[in-house]
N, C-alpha and C positions, 0 to 999 in steps of 0.2 A: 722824355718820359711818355709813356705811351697810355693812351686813353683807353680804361677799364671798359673790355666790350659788355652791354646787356646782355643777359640768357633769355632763354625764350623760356616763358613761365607755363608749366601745363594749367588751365584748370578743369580739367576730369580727360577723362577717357582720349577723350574724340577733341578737344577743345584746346587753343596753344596759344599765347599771345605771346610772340617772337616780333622785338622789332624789327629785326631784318626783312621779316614779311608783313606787307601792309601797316605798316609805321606803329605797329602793335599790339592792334588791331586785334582782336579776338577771328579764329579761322578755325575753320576744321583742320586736324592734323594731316600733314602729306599734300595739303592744297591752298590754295589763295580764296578758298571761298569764305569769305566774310557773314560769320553768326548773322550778322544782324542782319544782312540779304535772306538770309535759310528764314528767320523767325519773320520777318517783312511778308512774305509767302504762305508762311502757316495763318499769319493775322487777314491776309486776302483770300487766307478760305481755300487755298490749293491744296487738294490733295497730296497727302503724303510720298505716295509714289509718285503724282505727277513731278513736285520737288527734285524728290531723285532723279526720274528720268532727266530734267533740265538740267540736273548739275552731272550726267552723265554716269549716275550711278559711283561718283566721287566720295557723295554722304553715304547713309544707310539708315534705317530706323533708329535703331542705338542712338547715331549721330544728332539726330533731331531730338529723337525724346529728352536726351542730355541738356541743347539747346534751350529746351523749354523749361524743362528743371532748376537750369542757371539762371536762369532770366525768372523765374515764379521766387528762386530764392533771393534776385536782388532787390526784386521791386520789393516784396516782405523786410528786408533789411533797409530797403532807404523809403519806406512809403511817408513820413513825415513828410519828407521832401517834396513829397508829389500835394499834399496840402494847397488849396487855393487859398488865400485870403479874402474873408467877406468883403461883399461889395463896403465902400466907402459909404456912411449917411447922410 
């Protein structure tokens, strides 16, 4: 019996989590570049186009602004999560 392959899931445009690539890993489509390196780079304050140029012009604006859209809508959906618990008294 032959084991049911994963599909590679879109989610949006530019964005593909395919296990076959990077173990499922959220990427940009058509490349191994891993969201969360792109968004790592926007949070260190790198210029948008410097970005691009490093990934060789692979992303594009669309690609990022996407990125940032996904990522503003997960934290909004899991922020509970992100809760510290009071110090102990």
């Amino acid at each position: 019996m032959k084991k049911k392959k994963k599909k590679a899931k879109l989610l949006g445009r530019h964005i593909v989590a395919d296990p076959e690539i990077c173990h499922g890993k959220p990427t940009f489509r058509g490349t191994r570049i891993l969201v969360a390196d792109v968004l790592e780079q926007v949070a260190e304050g790198l210029a948008w186009e410097t970005i691009i140029q490093e990934w060789r012009q692979s992303i594009n604006h669309d690609s990022i602004a996407e990125a940032i859209h996904l990522a503003r809508k997960a934290f909004l959906d899991h922020v509970p999560e992100y809760f510290l618990e009071p110090p102990a008294a």
